[in-house]
N, C-alpha and C positions, 0 to 999 in steps of 0.2 A: 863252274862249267854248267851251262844250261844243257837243257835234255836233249837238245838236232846235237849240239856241240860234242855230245856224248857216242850220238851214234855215229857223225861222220868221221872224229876221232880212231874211233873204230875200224870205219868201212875205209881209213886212208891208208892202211896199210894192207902189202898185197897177200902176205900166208892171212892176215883174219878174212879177207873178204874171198879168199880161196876155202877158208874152213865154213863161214856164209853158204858158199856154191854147194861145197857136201853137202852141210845139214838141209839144207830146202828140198833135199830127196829123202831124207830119214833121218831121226834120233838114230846119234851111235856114241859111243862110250867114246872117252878121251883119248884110249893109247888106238884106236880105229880112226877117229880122226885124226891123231899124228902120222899114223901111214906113209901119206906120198909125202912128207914135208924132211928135209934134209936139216930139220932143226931136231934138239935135244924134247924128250916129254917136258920137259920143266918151263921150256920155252914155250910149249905148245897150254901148256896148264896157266902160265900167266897170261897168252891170247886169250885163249877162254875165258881169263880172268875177267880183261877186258870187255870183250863182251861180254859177258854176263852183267857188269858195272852200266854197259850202255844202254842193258835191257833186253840187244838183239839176242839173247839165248838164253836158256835157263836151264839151269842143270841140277840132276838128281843123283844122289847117293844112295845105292843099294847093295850094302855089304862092301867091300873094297872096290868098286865098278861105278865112277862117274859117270852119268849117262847126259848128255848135252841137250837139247832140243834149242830149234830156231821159234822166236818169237815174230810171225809175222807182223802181227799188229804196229810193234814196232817199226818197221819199214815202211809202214805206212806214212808214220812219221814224217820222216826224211822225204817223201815224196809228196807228201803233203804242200813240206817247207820250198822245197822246188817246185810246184804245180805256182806257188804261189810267186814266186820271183818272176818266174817265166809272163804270168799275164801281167806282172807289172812290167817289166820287159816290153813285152809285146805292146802294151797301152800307150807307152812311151815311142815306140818306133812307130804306130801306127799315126802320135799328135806330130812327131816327126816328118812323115811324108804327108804330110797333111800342110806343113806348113811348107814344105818345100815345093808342093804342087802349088799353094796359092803365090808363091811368088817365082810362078816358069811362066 
């Protein structure tokens, strides 16, 4: 699995990119990120997992206390990978009307 594969992986399911939403306001410990989520910690610690594997978070142990942090950089990524589809997209619609206007 290549590294975009890694993070939309990720970002396609909706408790990780609900736990994404938290952390991009602050590092907080895993059982604070479990909070509003009606899944079990264990559930919430393999999310993390997950991301963490994708890159978008990174987390630290201090004493019995996981603390998460969101890896921006990473998102860049993935936004990178879209920036990029999108003008080829567009270069394609743009030879598109281009040919459709020379034969109206």
């Amino acid at each position: 699995m290549t590294s975009v594969d890694r993070i939309f992986h990720a970002l396609g399911d909706p408790n990780r990119l609900a736990m994404i939403e938290r952390l991009s306001s602050a590092p907080m410990s895993v059982s604070e990120l479990a909070k509003p989520f009606s899944i079990s910690l264990a559930a919430v610690v393999q999310h993390v997992q997950i991301l963490e594997d994708s890159g978008l978070v990174k987390t630290e142990k201090q004493g019995r206390v996981r603390t998460c942090r969101l890896v921006t950089e990473r998102l860049s990524t993935a936004e990178k990978w879209i920036s990029e589809r999108r003008a080829l997209w567009e270069h394609r619609f743009d030879l598109l009307q281009k040919l459709v206007e020379e034969n109206d």
